[in-house]
mmCIF file of the N, C-alpha and C atoms, coordinates in Angstrom:
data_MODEL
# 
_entry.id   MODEL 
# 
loop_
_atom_site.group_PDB 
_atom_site.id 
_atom_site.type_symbol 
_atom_site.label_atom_id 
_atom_site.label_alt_id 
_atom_site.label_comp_id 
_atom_site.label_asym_id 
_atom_site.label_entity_id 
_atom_site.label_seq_id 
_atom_site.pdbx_PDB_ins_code 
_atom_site.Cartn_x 
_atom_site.Cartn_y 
_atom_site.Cartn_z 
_atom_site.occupancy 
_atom_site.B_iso_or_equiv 
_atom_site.pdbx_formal_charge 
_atom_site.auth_seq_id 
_atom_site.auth_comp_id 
_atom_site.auth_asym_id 
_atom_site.auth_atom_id 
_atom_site.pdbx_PDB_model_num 
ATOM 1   N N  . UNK A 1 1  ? -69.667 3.772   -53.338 1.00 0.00 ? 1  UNK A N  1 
ATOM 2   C CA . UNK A 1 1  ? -68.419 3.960   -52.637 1.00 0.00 ? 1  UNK A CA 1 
ATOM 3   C C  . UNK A 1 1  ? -68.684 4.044   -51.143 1.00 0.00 ? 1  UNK A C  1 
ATOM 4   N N  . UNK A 1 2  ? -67.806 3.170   -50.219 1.00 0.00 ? 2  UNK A N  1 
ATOM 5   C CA . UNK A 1 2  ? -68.111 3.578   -48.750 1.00 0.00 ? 2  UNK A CA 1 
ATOM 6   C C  . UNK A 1 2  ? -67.666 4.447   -48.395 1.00 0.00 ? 2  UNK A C  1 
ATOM 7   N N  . UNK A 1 3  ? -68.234 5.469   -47.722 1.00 0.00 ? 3  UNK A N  1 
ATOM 8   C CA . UNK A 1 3  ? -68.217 6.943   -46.785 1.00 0.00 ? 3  UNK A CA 1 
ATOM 9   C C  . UNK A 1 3  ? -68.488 6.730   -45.646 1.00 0.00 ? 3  UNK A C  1 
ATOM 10  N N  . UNK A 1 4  ? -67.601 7.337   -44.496 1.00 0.00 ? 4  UNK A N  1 
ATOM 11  C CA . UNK A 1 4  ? -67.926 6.813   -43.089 1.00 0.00 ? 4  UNK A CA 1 
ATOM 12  C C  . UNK A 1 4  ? -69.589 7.530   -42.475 1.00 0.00 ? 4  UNK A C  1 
ATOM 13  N N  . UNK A 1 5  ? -70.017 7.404   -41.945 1.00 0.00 ? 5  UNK A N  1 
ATOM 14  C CA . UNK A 1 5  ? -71.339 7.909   -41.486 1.00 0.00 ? 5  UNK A CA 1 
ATOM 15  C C  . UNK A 1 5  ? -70.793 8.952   -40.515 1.00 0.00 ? 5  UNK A C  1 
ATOM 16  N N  . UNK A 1 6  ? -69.993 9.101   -39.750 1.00 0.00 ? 6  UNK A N  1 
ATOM 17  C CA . UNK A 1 6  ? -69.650 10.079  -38.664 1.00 0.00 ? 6  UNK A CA 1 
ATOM 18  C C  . UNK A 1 6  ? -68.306 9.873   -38.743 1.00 0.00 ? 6  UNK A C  1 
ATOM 19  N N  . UNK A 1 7  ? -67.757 11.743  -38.336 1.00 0.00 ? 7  UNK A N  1 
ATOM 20  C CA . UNK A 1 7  ? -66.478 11.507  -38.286 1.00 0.00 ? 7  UNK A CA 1 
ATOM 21  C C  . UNK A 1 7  ? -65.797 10.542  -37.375 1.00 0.00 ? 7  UNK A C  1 
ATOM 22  N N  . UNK A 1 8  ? -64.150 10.486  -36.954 1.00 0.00 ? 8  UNK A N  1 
ATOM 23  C CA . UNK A 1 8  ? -63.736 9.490   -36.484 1.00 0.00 ? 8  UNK A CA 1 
ATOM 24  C C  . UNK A 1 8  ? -62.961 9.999   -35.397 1.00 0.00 ? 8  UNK A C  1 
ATOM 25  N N  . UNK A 1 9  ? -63.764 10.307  -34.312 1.00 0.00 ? 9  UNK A N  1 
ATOM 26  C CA . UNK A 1 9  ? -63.135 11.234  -33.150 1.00 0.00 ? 9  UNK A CA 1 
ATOM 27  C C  . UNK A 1 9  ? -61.521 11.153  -33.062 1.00 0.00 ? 9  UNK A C  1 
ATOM 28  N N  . UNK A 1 10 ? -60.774 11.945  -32.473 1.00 0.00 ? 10 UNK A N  1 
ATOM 29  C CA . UNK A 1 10 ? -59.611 12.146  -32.095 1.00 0.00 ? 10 UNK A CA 1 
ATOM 30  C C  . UNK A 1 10 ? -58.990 10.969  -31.276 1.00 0.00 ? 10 UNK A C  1 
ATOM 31  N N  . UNK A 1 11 ? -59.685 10.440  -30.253 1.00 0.00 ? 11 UNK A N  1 
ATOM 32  C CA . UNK A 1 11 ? -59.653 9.700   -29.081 1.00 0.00 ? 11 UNK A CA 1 
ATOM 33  C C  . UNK A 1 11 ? -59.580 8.573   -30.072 1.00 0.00 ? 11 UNK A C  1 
ATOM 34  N N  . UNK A 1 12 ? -60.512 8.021   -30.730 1.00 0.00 ? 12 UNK A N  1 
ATOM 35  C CA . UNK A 1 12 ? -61.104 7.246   -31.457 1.00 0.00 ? 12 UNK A CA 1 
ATOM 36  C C  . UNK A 1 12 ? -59.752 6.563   -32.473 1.00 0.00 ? 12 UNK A C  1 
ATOM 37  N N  . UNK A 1 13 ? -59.196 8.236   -32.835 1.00 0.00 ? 13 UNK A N  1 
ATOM 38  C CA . UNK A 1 13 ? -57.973 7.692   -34.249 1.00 0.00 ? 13 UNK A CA 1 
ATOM 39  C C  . UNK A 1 13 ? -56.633 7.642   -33.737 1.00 0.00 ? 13 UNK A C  1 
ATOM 40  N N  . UNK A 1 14 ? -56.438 7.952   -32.211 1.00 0.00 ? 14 UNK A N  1 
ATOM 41  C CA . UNK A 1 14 ? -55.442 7.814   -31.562 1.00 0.00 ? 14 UNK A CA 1 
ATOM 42  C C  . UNK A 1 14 ? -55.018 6.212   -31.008 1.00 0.00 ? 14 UNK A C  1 
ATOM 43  N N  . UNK A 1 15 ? -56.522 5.709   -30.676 1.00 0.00 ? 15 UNK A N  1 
ATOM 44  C CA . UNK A 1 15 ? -56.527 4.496   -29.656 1.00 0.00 ? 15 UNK A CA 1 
ATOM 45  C C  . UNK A 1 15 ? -56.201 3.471   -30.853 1.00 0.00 ? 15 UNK A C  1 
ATOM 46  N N  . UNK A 1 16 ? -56.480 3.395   -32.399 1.00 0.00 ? 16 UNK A N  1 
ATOM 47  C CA . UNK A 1 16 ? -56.155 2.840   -33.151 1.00 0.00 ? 16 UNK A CA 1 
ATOM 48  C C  . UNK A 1 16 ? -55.007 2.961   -33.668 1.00 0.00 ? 16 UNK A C  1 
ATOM 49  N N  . UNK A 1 17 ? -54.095 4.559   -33.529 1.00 0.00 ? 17 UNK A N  1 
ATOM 50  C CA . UNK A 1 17 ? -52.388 4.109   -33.780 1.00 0.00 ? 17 UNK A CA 1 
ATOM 51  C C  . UNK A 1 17 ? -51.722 3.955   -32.708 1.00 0.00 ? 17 UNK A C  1 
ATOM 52  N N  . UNK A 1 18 ? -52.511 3.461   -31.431 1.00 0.00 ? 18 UNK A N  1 
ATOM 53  C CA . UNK A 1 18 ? -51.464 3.268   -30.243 1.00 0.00 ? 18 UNK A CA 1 
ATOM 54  C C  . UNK A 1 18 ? -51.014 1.956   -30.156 1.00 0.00 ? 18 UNK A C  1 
ATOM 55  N N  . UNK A 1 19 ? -51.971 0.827   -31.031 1.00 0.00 ? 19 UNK A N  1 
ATOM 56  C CA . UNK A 1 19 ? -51.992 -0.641  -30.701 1.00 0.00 ? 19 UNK A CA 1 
ATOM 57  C C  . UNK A 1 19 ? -50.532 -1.129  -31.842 1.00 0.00 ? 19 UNK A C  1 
ATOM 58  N N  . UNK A 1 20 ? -50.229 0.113   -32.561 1.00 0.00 ? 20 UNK A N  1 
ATOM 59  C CA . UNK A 1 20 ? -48.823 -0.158  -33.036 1.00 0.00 ? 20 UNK A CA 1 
ATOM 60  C C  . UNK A 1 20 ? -47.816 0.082   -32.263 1.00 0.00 ? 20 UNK A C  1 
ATOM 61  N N  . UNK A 1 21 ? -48.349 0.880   -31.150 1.00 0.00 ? 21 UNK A N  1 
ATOM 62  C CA . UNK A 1 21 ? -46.545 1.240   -30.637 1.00 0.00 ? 21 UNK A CA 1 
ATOM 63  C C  . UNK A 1 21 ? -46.515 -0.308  -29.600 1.00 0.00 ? 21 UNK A C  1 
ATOM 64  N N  . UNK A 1 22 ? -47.120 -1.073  -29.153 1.00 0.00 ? 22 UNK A N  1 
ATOM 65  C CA . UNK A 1 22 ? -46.720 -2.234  -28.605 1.00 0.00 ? 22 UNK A CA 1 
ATOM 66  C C  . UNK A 1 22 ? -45.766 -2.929  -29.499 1.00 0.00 ? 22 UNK A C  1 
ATOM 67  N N  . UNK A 1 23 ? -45.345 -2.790  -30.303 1.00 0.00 ? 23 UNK A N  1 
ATOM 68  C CA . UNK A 1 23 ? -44.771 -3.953  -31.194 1.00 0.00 ? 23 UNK A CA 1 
ATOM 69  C C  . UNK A 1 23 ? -42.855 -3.211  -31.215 1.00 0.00 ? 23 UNK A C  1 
ATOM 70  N N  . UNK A 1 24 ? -42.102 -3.828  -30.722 1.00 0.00 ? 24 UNK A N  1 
ATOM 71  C CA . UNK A 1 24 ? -40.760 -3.524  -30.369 1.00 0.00 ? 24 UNK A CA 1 
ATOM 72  C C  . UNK A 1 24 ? -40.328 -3.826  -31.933 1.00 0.00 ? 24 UNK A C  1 
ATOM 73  N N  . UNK A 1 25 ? -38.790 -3.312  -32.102 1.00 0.00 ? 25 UNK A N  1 
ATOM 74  C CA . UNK A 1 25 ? -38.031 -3.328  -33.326 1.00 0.00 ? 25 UNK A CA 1 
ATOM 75  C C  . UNK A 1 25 ? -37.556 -4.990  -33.233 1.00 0.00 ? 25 UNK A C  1 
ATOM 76  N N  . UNK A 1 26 ? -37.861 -6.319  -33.950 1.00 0.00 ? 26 UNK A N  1 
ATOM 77  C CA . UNK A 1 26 ? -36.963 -7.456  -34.005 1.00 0.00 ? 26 UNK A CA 1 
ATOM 78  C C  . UNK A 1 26 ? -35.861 -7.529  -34.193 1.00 0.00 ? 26 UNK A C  1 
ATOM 79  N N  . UNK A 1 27 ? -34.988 -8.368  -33.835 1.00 0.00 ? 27 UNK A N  1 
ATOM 80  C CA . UNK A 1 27 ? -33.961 -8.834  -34.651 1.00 0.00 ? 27 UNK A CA 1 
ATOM 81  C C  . UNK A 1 27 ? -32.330 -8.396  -33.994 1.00 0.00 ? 27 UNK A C  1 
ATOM 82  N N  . UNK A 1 28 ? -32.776 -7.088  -33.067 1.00 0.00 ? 28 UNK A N  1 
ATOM 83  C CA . UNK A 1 28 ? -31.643 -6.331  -33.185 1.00 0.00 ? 28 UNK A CA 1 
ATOM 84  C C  . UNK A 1 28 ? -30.687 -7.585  -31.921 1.00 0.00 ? 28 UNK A C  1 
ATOM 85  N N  . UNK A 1 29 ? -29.912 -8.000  -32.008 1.00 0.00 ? 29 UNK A N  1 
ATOM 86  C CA . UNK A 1 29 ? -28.672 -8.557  -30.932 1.00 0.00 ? 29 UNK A CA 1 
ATOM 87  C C  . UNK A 1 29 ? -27.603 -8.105  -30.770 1.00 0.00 ? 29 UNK A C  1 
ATOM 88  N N  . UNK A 1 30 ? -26.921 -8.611  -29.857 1.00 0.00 ? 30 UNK A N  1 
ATOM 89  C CA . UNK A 1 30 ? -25.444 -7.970  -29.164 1.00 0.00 ? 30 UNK A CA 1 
ATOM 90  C C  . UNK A 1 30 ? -24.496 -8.197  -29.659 1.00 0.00 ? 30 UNK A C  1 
ATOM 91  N N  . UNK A 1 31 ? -23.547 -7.937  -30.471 1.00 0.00 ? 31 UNK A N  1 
ATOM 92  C CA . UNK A 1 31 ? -22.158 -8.799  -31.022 1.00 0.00 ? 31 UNK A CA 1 
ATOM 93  C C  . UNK A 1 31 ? -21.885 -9.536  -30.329 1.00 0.00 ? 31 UNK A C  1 
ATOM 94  N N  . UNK A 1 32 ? -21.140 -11.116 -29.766 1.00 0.00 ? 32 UNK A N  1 
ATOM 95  C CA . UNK A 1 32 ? -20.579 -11.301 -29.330 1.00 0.00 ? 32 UNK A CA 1 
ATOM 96  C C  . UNK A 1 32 ? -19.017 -11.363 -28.891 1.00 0.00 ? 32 UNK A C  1 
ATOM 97  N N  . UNK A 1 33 ? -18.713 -10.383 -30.324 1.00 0.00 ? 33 UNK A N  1 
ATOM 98  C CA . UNK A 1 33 ? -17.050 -9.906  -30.039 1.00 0.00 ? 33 UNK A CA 1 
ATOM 99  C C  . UNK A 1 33 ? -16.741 -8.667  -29.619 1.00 0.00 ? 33 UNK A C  1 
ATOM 100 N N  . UNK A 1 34 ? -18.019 -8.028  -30.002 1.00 0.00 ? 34 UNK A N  1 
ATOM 101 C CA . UNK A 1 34 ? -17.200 -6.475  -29.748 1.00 0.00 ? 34 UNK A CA 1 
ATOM 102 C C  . UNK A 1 34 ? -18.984 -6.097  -28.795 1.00 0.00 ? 34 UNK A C  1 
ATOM 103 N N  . UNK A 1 35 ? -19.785 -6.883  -28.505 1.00 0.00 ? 35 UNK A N  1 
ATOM 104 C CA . UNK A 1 35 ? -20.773 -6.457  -27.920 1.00 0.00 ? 35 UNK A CA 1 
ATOM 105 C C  . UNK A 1 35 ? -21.685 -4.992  -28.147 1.00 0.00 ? 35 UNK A C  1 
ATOM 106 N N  . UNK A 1 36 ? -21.617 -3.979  -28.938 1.00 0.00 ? 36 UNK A N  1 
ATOM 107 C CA . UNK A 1 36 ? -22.407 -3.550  -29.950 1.00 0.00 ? 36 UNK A CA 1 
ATOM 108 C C  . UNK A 1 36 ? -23.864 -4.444  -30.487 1.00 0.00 ? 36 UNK A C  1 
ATOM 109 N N  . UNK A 1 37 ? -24.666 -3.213  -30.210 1.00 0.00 ? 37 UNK A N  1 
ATOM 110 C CA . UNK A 1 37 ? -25.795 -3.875  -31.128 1.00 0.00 ? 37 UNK A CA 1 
ATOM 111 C C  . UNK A 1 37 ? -26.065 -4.184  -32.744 1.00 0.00 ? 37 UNK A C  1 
ATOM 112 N N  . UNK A 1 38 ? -26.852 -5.073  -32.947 1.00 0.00 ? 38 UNK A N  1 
ATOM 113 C CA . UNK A 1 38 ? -26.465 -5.376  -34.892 1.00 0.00 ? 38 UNK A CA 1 
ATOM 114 C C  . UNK A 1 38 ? -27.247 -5.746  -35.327 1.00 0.00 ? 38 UNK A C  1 
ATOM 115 N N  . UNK A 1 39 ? -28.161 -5.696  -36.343 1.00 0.00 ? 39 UNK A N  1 
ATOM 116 C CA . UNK A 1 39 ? -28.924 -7.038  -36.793 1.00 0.00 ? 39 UNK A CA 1 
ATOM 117 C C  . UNK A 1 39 ? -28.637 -8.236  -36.837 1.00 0.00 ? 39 UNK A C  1 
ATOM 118 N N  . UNK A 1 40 ? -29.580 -9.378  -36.157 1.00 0.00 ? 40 UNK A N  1 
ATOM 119 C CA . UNK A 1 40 ? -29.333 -10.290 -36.030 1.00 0.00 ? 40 UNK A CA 1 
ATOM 120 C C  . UNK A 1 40 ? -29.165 -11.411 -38.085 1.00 0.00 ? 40 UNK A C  1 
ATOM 121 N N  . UNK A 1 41 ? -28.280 -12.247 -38.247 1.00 0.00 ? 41 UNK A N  1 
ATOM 122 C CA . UNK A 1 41 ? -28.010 -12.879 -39.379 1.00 0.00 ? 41 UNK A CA 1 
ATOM 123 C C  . UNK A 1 41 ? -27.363 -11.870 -39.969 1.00 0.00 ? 41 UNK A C  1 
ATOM 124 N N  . UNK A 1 42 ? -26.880 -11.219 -39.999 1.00 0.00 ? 42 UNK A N  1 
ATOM 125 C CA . UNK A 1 42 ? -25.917 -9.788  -40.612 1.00 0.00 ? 42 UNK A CA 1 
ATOM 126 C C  . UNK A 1 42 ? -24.292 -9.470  -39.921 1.00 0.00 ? 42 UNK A C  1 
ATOM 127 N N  . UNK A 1 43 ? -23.390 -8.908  -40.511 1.00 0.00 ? 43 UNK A N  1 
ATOM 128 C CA . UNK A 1 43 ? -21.927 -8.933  -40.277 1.00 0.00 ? 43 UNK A CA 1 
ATOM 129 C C  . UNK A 1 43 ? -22.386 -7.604  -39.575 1.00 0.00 ? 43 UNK A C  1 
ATOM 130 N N  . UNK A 1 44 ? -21.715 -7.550  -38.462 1.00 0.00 ? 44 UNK A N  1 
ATOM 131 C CA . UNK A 1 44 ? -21.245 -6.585  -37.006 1.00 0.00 ? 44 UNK A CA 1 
ATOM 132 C C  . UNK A 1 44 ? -20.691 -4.998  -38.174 1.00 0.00 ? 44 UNK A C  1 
ATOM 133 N N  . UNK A 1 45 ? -20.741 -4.032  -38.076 1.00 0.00 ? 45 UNK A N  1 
ATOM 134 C CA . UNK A 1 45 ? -20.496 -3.113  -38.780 1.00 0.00 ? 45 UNK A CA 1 
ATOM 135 C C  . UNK A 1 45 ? -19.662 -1.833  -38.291 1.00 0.00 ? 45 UNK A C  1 
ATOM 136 N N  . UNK A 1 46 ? -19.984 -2.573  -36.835 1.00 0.00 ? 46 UNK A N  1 
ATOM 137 C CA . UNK A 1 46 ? -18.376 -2.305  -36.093 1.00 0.00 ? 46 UNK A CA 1 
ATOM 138 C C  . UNK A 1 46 ? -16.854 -3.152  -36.186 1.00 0.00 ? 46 UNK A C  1 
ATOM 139 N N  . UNK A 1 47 ? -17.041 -4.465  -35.714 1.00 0.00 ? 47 UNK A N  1 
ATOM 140 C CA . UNK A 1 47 ? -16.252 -5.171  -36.078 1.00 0.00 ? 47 UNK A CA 1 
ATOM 141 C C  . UNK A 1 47 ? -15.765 -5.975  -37.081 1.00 0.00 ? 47 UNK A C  1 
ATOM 142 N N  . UNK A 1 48 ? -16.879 -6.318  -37.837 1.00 0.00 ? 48 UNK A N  1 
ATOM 143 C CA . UNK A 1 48 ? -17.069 -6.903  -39.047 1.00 0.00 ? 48 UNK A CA 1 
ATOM 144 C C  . UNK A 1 48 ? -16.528 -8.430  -38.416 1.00 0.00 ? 48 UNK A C  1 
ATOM 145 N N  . UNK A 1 49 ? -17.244 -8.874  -37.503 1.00 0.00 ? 49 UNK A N  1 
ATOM 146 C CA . UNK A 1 49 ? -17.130 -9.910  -37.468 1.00 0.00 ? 49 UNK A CA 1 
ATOM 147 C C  . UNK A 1 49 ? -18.851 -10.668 -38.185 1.00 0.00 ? 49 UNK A C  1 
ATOM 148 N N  . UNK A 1 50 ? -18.627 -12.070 -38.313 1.00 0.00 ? 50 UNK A N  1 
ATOM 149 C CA . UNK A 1 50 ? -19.839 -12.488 -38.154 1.00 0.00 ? 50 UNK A CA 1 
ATOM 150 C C  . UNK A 1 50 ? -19.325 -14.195 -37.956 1.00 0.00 ? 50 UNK A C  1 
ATOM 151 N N  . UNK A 1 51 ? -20.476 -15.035 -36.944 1.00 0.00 ? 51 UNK A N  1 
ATOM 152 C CA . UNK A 1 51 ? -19.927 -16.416 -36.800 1.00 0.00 ? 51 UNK A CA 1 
ATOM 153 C C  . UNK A 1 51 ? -19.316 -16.444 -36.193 1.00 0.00 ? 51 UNK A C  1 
ATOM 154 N N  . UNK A 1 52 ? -18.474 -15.830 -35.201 1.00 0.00 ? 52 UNK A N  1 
ATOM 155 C CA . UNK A 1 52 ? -17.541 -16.208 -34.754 1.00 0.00 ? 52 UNK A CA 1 
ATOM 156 C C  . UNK A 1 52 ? -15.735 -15.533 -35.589 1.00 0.00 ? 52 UNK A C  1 
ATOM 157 N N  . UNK A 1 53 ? -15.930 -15.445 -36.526 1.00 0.00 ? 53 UNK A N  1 
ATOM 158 C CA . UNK A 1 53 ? -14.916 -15.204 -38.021 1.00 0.00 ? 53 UNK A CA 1 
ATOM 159 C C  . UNK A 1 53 ? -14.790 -13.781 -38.503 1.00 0.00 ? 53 UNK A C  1 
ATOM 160 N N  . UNK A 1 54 ? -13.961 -13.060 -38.537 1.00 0.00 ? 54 UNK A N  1 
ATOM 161 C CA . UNK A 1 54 ? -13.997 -11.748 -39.181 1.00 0.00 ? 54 UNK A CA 1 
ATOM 162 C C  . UNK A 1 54 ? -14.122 -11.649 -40.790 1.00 0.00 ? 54 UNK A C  1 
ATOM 163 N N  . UNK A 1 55 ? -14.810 -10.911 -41.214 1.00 0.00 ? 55 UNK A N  1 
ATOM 164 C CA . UNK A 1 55 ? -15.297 -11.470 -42.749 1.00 0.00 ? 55 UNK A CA 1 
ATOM 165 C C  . UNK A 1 55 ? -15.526 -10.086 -43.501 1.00 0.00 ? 55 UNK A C  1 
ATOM 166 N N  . UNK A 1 56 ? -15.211 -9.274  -42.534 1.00 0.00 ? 56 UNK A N  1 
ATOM 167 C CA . UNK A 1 56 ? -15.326 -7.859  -43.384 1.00 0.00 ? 56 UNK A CA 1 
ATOM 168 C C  . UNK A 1 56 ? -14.194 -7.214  -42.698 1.00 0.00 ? 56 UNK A C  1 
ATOM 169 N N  . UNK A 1 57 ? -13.232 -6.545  -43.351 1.00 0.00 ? 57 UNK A N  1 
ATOM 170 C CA . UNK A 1 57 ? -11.966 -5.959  -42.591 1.00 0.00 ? 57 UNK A CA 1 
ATOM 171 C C  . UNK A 1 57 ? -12.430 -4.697  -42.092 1.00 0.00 ? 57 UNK A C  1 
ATOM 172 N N  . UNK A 1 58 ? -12.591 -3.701  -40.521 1.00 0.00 ? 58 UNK A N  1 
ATOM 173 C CA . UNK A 1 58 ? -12.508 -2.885  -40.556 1.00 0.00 ? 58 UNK A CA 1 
ATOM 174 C C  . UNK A 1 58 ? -11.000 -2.097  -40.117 1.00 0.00 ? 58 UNK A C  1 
ATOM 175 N N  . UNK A 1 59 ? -11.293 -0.912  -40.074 1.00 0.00 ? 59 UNK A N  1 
ATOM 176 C CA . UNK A 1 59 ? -10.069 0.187   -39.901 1.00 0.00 ? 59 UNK A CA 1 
ATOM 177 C C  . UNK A 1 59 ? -10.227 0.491   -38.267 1.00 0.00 ? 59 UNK A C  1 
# 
C-alpha cells in the first residue's frame, strides 16, 4: 500500500487547494428580458422567459 514518506506541510496542502479557486462558476448569463442572472440554455426563473418567448408563466 502507498504511504506518504513525510507529512504534507500546511503551505504545501494549501498551495494545492488554491489552484482550484482560479476556476470561475460557467455558464451563468444575463437575461435578455428582464436582465437577471440565469444559467445559460435554461428558462429565466424570474421571468420565465427563454429564446426570446415566455414559456413558463410567472406571478
Amino acid at each position: 500500500m502507498a504511504v506518504p514518506k513525510r507529512k504534507t506541510s500546511k503551505s504545501k496542502k494549501n498551495m494545492r487547494r488554491a489552484a482550484n479557486s482560479k476556476f470561475s462558476a460557467p455558464g451563468f448569463v444575463n437575461c435578455p428580458n428582464c436582465g437577471e442572472t440565469k444559467l445559460s440554455h435554461r428558462v429565466c426563473p424570474d421571468c420565465g422567459h427563454y429564446k426570446g418567448k415566455e414559456v413558463v408563466e410567472t406571478e
